[in-house]
N, C-alpha and C positions, 0 to 999 in steps of 0.2 A: 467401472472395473475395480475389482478389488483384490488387495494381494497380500505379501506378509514380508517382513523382512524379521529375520529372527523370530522374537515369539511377536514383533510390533506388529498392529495390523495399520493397515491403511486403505484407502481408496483415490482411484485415478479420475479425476472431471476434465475432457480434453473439451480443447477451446471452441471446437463445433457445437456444443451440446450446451452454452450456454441460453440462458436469455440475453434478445437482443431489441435494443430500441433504435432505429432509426429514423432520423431526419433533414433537413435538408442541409444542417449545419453541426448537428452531433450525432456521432454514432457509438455506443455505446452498449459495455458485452456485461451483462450479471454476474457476479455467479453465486448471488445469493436471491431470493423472492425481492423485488425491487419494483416498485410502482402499479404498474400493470399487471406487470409478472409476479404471479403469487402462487405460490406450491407450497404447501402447510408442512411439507416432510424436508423443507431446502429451508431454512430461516437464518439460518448462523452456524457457526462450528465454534466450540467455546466462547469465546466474549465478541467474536468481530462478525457483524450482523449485516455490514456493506461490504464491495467490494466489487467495484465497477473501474472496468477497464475502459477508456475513454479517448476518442481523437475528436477533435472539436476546431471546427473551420475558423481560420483568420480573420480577426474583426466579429466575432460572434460569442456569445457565450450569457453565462447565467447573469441576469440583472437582481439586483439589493432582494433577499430571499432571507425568510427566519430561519434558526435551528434553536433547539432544548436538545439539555442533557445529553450530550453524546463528544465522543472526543474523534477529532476527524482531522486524518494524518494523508498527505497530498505525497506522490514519488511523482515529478516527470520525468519523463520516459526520453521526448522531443520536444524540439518548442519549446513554450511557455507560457504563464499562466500569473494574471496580474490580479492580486485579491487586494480587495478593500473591505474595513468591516465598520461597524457604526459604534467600536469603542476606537475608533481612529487607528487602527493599524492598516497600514499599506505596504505593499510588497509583491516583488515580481517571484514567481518560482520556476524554476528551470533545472533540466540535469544536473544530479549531484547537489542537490538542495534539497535537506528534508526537511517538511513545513508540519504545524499541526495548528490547529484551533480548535480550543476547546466553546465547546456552547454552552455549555452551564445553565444557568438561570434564562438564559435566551438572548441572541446575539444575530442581528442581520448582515449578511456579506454577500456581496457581487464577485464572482469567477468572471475573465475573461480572455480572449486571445488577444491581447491587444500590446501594442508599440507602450514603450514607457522609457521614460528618464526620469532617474531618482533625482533629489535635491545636493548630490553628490555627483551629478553627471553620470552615472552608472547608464548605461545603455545593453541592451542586451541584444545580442547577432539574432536577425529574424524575427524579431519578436512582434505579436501581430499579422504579420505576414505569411508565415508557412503553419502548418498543421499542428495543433499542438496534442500529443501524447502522452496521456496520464494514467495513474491509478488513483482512484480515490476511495477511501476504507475508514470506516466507522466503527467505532469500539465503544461500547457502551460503560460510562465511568462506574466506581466504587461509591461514590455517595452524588446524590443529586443535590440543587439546588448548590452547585460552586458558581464562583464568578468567573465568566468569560474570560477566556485569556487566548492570546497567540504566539509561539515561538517560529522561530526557522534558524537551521544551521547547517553549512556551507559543511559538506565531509568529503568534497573530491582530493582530496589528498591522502585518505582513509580508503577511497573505492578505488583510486591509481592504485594501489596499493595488494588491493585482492584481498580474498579469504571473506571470512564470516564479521560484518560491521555490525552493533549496536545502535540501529537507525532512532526508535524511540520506546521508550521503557516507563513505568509506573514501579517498576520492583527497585526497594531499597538495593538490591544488592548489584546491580545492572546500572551499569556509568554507561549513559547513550547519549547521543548526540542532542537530543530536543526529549522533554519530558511529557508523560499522558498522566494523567487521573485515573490511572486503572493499574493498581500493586501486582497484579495476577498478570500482566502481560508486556509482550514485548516484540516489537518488530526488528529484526536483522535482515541486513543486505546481503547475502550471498553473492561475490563478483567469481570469478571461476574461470583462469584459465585454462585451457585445454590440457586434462591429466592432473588438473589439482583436486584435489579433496578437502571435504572440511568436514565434521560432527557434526548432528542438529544438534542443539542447546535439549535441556532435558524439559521436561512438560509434560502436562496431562496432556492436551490438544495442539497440534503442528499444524497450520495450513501454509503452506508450499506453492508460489505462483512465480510460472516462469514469463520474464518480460525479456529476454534478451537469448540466441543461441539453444544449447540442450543441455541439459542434464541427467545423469543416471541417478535413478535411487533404485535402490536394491536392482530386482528385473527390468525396472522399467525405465524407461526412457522420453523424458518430459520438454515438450515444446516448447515456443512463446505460446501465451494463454492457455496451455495446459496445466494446474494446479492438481494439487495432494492431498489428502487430509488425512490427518492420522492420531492415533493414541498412541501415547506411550513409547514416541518415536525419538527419543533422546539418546546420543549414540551413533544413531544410523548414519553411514557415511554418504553423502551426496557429492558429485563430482561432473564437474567441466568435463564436455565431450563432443564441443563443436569447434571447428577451429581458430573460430573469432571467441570474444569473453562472453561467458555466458552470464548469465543473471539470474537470481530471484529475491522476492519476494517471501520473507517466513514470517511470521508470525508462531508465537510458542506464548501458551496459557496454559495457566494452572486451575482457571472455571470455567463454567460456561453457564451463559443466557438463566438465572433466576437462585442462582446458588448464594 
């Protein structure tokens, strides 16, 4: 569905009409052409080419897998999710933790639901055990052939908080929580209690994913797993309208895919 807000335009993708894989230990919603799922006219919106929403069973998950060139930024939702990579970083991710790893020149790492204790006694409520809830999203970098890297940082004191957060950013001019390799882009938290409002950031390209509650943008009114895409949507006021906090997912670019 498509609509307008001002002279912005946009389009509505509700959460039924994605692609879906399921299996006996993950289930997981597209909402870009992804494995199987291939639609030549669905590839990306601006720079972010992945974007797989994800529940994935306790004691289950991805074993030591490659990646190239791509920068891939982890939100959980529920749960959690214990990454291992093969230049030695470990770590558990969990709500209100935003992670990214970049794959650069090529970098293998194992996802998991699994139980952990850091070398600090950190222990994490459930972990392993109950269902873990994520998004995972892929933005393709500014220059290839960098060297592998991983960050994560801790911003529940930012998302208690409300409003519009600076989750992870490549743009000089954008102080974010965790950094990407890609100058043109930026992901923000939108937390939103009921009757708050925030601006999108300004940008050629906006894509808008609701993980939590509702939100209004202009006419419309956007689910969990209901997402936006839009041009030129900087400005446009988005606003909490469920009565627990609502949530999303934005992303704001200034290219897209070959520019």
């Amino acid at each position: 569905k498509t609509g307008k807000t001002g002279s912005m335009g946009y389009s509505v993708y509700r959460a039924r009409d994605r692609f879906t894989t399921t299996t006996s230990w993950l289930s997981s919603a597209h909402s870009f052409s992804f494995g199987d799922h291939y639609d030549p006219g669905n590839t990306h919106h601006g720079m972010l080419a992945v974007h797989n929403d994800e529940i994935l069973r306790p004691g289950q998950g991805f074993d030591t897998h490659p990646h190239r060139e791509t920068e891939i930024v982890t939100w959980v939702r529920s749960g959690s999710l214990v990454h291992q990579d093969s230049r030695g970083h470990s770590g558990i991710v969990y709500p209100g933790l935003a992670q990214r790893m970049s794959a650069g020149s090529g970098i293998e790492h194992s996802e998991r639901n699994d139980t952990w204790t850091s070398g600090d006694g950190l222990r994490v409520e459930g972990a392993g055990r109950v269902d873990a809830g994520y998004v995972q999203m892929w933005v393709l970098p500014d220059e290839f052939g960098l060297d592998p890297g991983y960050d994560q940082a801790d911003v529940g004191v930012e998302l208690a908080a409300g409003g519009l957060i600076p989750i992870a950013s490549g743009d000089p001019a954008t102080d974010s929580a965790i950094r990407i390799a890609n100058r043109s882009a930026t992901l923000w938290v939108a937390r939103l209690s009921r009757g708050r409002r925030v601006s999108l950031p300004r940008g050629r390209f906006t894509h808008l994913f609701v993980t939590e509650g509702v939100i209004g943008v202009g006419e419309e009114s956007v689910g969990v797993g209901d997402a936006i895409r839009g041009i030129d949507m900087g400005g446009v006021e988005i606003v909490g309208t469920s009565d627990g906090a609502a949530e999303a997912l934005v992303w704001v670019m200034d290219k897209t895919v070959g520019e």
